[in-house]
PLY file of the C-alpha trace (Angstrom):
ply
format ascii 1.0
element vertex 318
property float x
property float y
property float z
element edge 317
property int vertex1
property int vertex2
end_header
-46.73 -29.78 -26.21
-44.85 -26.80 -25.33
-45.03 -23.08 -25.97
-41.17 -21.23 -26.06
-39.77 -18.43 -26.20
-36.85 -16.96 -28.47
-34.19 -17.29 -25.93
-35.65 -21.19 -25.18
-35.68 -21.57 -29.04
-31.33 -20.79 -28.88
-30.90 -23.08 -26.20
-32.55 -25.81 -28.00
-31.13 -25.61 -31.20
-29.99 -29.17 -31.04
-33.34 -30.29 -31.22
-34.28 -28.19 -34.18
-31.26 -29.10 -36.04
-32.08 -32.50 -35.55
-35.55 -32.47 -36.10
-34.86 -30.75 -39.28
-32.32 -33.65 -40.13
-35.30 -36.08 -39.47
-37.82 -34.21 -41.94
-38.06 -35.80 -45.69
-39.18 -32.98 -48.36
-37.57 -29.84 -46.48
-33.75 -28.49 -46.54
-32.73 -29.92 -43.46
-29.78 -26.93 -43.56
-32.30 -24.06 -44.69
-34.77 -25.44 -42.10
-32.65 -25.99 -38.92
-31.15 -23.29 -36.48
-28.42 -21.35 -37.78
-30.59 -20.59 -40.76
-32.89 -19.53 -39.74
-31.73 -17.62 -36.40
-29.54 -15.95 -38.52
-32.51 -14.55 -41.02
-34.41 -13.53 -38.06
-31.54 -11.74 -36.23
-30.17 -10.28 -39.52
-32.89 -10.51 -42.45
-35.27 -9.23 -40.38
-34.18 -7.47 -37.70
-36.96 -4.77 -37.11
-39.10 -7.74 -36.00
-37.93 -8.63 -32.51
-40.18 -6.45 -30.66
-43.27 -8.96 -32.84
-44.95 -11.83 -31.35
-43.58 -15.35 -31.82
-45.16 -18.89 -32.15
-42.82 -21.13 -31.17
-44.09 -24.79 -30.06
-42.29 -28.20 -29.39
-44.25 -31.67 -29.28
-42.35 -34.89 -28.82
-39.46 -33.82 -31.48
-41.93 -31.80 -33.70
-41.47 -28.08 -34.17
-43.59 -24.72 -35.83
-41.40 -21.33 -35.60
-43.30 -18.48 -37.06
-42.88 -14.42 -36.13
-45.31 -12.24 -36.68
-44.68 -9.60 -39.48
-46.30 -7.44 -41.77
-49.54 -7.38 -40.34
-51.54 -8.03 -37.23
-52.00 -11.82 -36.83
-50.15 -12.69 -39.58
-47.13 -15.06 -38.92
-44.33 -15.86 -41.58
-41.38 -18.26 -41.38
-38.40 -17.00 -39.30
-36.71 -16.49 -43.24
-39.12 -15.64 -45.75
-36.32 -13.33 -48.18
-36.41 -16.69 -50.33
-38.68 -19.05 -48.48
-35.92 -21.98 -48.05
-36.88 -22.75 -44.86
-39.41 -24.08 -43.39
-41.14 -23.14 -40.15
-42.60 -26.73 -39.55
-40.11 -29.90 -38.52
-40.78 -33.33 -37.76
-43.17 -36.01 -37.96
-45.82 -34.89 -40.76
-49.34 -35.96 -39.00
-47.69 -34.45 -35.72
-46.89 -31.03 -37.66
-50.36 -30.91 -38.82
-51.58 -31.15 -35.30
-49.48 -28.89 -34.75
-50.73 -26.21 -37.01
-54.09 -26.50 -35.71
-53.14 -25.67 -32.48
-52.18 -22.12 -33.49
-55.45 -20.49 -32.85
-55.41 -21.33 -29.32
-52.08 -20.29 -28.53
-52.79 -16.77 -30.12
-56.22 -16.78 -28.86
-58.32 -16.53 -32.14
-57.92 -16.43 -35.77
-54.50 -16.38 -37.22
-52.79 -16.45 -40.74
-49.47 -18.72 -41.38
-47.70 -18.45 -44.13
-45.44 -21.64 -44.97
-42.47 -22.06 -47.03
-39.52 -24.49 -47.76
-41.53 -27.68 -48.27
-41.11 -30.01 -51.36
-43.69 -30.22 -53.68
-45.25 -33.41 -53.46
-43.31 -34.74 -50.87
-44.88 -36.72 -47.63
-45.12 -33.30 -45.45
-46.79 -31.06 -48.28
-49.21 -34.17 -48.41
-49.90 -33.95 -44.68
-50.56 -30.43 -45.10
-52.97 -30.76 -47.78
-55.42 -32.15 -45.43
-55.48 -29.43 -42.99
-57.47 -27.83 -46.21
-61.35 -28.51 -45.20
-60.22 -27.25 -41.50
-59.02 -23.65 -42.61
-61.08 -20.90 -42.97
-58.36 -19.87 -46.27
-55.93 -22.23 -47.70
-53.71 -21.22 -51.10
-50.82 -22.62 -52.32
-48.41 -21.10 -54.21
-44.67 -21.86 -56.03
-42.39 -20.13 -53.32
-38.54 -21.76 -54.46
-37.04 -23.44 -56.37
-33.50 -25.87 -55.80
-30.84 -26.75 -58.32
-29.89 -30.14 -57.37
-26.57 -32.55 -57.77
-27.07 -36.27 -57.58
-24.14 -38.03 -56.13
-25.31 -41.19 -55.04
-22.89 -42.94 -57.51
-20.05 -40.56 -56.91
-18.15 -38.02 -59.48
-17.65 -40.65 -62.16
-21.09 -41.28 -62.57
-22.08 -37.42 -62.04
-19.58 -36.63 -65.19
-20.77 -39.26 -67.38
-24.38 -37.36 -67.17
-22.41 -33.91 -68.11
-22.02 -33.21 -71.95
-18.31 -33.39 -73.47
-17.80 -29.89 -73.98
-18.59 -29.22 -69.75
-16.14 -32.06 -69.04
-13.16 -30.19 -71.13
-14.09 -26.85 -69.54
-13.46 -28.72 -66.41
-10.28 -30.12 -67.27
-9.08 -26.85 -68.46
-10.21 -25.23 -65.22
-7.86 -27.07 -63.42
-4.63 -26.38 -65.63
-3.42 -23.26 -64.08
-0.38 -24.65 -61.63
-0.81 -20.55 -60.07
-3.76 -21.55 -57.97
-3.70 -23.51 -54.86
-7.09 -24.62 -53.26
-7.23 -24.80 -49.81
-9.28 -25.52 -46.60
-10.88 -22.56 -43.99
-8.78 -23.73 -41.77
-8.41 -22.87 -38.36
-8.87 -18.89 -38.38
-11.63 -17.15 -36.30
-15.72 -16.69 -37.90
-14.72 -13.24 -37.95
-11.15 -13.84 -39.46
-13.12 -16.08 -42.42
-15.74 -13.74 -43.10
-13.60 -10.42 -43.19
-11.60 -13.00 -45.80
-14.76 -13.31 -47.73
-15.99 -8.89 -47.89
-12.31 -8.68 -48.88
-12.75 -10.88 -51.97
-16.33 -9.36 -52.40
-15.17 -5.75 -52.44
-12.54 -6.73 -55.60
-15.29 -8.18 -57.53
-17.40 -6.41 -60.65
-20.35 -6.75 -58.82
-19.29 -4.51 -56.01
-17.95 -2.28 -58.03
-20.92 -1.58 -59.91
-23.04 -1.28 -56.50
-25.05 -4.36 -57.10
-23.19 -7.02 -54.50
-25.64 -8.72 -51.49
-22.97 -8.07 -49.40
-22.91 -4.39 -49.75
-26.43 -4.38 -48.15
-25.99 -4.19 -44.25
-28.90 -6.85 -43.72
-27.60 -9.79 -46.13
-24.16 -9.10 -44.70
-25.25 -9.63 -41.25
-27.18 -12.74 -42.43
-24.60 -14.06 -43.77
-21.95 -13.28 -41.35
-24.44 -14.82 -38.57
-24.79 -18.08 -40.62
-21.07 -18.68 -41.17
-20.54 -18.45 -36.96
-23.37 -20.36 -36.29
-22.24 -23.76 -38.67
-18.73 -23.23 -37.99
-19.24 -23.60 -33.78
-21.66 -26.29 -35.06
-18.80 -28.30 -37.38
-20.64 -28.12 -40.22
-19.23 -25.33 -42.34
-17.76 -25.99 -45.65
-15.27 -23.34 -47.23
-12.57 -22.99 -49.36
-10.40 -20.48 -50.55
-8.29 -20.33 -54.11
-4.83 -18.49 -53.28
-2.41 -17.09 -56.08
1.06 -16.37 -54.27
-0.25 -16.37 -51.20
-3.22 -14.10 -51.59
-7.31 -14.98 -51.26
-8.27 -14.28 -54.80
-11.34 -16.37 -54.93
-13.77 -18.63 -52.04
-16.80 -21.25 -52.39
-18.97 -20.88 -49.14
-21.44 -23.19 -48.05
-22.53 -25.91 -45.07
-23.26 -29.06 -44.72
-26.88 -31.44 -42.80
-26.40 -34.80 -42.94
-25.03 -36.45 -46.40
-26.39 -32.84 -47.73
-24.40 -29.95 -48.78
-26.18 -26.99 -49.36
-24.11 -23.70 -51.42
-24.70 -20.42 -50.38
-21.97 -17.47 -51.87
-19.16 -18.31 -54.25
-16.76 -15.12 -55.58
-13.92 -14.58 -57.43
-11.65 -11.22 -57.89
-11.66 -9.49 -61.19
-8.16 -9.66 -62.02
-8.49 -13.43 -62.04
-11.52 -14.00 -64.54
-9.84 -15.27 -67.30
-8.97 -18.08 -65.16
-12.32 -20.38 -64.55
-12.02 -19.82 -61.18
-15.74 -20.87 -60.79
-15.39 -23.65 -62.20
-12.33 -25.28 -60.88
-13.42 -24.26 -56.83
-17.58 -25.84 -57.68
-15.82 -29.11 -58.74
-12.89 -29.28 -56.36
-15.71 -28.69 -53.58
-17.68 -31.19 -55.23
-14.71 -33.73 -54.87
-14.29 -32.95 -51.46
-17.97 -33.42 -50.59
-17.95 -37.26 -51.98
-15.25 -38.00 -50.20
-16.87 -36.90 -46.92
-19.73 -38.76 -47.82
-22.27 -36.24 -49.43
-24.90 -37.94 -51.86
-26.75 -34.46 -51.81
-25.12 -31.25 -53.32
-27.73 -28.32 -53.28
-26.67 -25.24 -55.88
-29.64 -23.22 -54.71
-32.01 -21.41 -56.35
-32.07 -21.57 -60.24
-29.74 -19.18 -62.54
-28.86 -20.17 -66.02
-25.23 -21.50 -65.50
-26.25 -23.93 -62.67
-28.03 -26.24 -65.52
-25.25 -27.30 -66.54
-24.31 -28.76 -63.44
-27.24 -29.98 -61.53
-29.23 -33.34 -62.33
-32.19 -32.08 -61.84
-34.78 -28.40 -60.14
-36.63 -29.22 -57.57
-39.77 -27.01 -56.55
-40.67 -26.07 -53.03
-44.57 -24.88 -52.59
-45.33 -21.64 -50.49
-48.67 -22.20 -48.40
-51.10 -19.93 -46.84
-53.74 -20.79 -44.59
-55.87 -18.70 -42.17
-57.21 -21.26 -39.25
0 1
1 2
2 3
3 4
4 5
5 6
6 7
7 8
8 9
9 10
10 11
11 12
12 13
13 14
14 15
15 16
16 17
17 18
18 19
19 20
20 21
21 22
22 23
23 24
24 25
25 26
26 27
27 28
28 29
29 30
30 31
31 32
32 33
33 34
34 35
35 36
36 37
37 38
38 39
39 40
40 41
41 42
42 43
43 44
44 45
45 46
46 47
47 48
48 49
49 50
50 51
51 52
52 53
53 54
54 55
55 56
56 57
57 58
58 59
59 60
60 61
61 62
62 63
63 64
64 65
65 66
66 67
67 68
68 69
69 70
70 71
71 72
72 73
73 74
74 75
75 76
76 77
77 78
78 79
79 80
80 81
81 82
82 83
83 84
84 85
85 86
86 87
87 88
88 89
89 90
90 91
91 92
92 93
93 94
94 95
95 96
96 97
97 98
98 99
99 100
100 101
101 102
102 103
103 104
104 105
105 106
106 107
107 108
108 109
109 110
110 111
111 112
112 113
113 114
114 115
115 116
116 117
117 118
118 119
119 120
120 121
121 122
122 123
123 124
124 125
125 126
126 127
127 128
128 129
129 130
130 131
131 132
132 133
133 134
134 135
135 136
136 137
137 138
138 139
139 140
140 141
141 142
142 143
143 144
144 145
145 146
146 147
147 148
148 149
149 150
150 151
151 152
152 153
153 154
154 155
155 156
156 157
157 158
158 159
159 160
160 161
161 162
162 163
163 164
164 165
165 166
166 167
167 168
168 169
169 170
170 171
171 172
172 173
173 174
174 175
175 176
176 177
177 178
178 179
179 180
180 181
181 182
182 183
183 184
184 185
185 186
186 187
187 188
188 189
189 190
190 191
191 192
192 193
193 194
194 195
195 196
196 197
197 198
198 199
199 200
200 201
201 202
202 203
203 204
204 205
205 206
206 207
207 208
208 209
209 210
210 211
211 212
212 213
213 214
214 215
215 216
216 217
217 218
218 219
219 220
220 221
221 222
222 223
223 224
224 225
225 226
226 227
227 228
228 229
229 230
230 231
231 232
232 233
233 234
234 235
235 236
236 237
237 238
238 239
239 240
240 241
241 242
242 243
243 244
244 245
245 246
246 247
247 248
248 249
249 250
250 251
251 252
252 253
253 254
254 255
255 256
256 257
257 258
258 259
259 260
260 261
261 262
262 263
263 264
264 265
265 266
266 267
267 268
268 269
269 270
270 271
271 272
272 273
273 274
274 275
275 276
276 277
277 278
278 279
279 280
280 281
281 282
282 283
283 284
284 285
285 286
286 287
287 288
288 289
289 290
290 291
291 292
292 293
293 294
294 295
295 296
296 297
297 298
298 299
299 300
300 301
301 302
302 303
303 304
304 305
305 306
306 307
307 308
308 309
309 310
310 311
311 312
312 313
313 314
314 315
315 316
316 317
C-alpha cells in the first residue's frame, strides 16, 4: 500500500484505467484517468494548491482532493458525480477507505460518488457503516442506458413504431455525409467542435457549456487525453464539405459512454440528432459495444435508452 502524488498519479494512468475497467457497478470511462484528470485540471482548477489522497494497493485505488473545507475530501470530479474516486477489488477498497485517517493523521470526511446502486462495491461500502463516526447516503446521478447485447435489430424491436419511422426519415437526406474524426490534431478536432457550438441556438442565447471557460477546458482536456489513449469516438455530419453537426464521446471496454452532441441552426429541420445517435450507435456494434451510456437523464433520451440506472452519492466521516 502506497501513498502518491499527482504527478505519480499521471504516470500511472494505465493502472487506473485498468483498474477502473476491472470495477463492476462504476463507469469504467467516468472513473478512469482522462476523466477524471481532466475535471481536476479543468473543473476544478483553483484546487491544486489542496491536499490529495491518493493510494495504490495491489491494483486497488482511492483519489480524493481536498475542497471546500478543511479535511474534507471529494472525488477528483464531483460537477456531476460520474466518477468514482474508489477502483478495484470491493473488500480491498473498503480497506482502503479505512486507511484514510492515518494517512491524514486524524479525522477526515470523504465524500463518494459514481457507484451503482446496489451493485457489489456499494454493498462493500455499506459495511464500513458501524466503523464511521458519520455515514449518509444520498442519490448523486443518474445514467440513461442502451442495451446492445443482441445488437441493433433487437434494440429496434424494443423502440415503438413511430421512433423507428423518425429514424428512417432521419436518414433520407442524400445532403449529409457522416464521417469519422479522422486523423486531424486534439486541437484541430476540438476547434472543429467550438466552431459548430458557436452556430448553435444555445450559444447564441448565452446558455452553451462551452461558453464557460472551465467546461471548455474540461472538455478540451478529455478529448486529448482518450484520443492519445485510442479510445475516442467522434463523428462529424458534413453538408458540401462543411462541419454542420458532431456526436462526441469515448469508449472503456465493450462500453461507450456520450458526452456532447451539436448541431448548427441552419440545419434543424433536418434530424440531425437523430440520424448521427443511430449512425454512432451502428458503428459501436460493429466494434463490439454491448454498453451505450446516453448520460444523465433529459426527456428525449427515453426514447432511446432501455433502461436509468441510479448511482448513490456517499458520505462518511472516519
Amino acid at each position: 500500500m502506497q501513498r502518491l502524488t499527482l504527478d505519480e498519479l499521471r504516470e500511472r494512468s494505465d493502472e487506473l484505467a485498468a483498474a477502473a475497467l476491472r470495477t463492476s457497478g462504476v463507469s469504467a470511462l467516468c472513473s478512469g484517468p482522462d476523466w477524471q484528470l481532466a475535471a481536476h485540471d479543468g473543473l476544478h482548477g483553483a484546487d491544486h494548491a489542496r491536499s490529495h489522497l491518493i493510494v495504490e494497493d495491489a491494483g486497488s485505488w482511492m483519489i480524493f482532493v481536498e475542497r471546500e473545507r478543511e479535511r474534507i475530501y471529494f472525488p477528483f470530479e464531483s460537477a456531476w458525480m460520474f466518477s468514482s474516486p474508489v477502483t478495484g477489488e470491493p473488500d480491498r477498497i473498503v480497506e482502503l477507505l479505512l486507511t484514510a485517517p492515518r494517512w491524514l493523521g486524524g479525522p477526515v470526511g470523504l465524500c463518494l460518488g459514481g457507484i451503482r446502486c446496489d451493485s457489489p462495491l456499494h454493498e462493500a461500502v455499506r459495511r464500513i457503516e458501524p466503523a464511521t463516526r458519520r455515514y449518509d447516503e444520498f442519490t448523486a446521478t443518474e445514467c440513461m442506458i442502451i442495451d446492445l447485447v443482441g445488437g441493433i435489430e433487437s434494440w429496434l424491436e424494443r423502440r415503438s413504431p413511430k421512433f423507428r419511422r423518425t429514424l428512417r426519415d432521419s436518414e433520407k437526406s442524400t445532403e449529409i455525409e457522416i464521417v469519422e474524426a479522422g486523423e486531424d490534431s486534439a486541437g484541430e478536432l476540438f476547434d472543429r467542435i467550438l466552431a459548430i457550438q458557436r452556430r448553435t441556438y444555445k450559444w447564441r442565447e448565452g446558455t452553451d457549456i462551452f461558453k464557460a471557460p472551465e467546461y471548455a477546458a474540461f472538455y478540451r482536456t478529455l478529448l486529448t487525453g482518450l484520443h492519445e489513449r485510442g479510445d475516442l469516438r467522434l463523428q462529424f455530419a458534413r453538408r458540401d464539405g462543411e462541419d454542420v453537426a458532431y456526436i462526441f464521446g469515448g469508449v472503456a471496454g465493450d462500453t461507450y459512454r456520450g458526452f456532447q452532441m451539436s448541431y448548427v441552426e441552419e440545419v434543424r429541420s433536418l434530424g440531425l440528432g437523430n440520424r448521427l445517435q443511430f449512425e454512432n450507435l451502428r458503428r459501436c456494434e460493429a466494434g463490439g459495444i454491448t454498453r451505450y451510456d446516453l448520460g444523465m437523464h433529459s426527456p428525449y433520451k427515453e426514447r432511446w435508452a432501455d433502461r436509468r440506472e441510479e448511482n448513490t452519492g456517499i458520505f462518511l466521516v472516519l
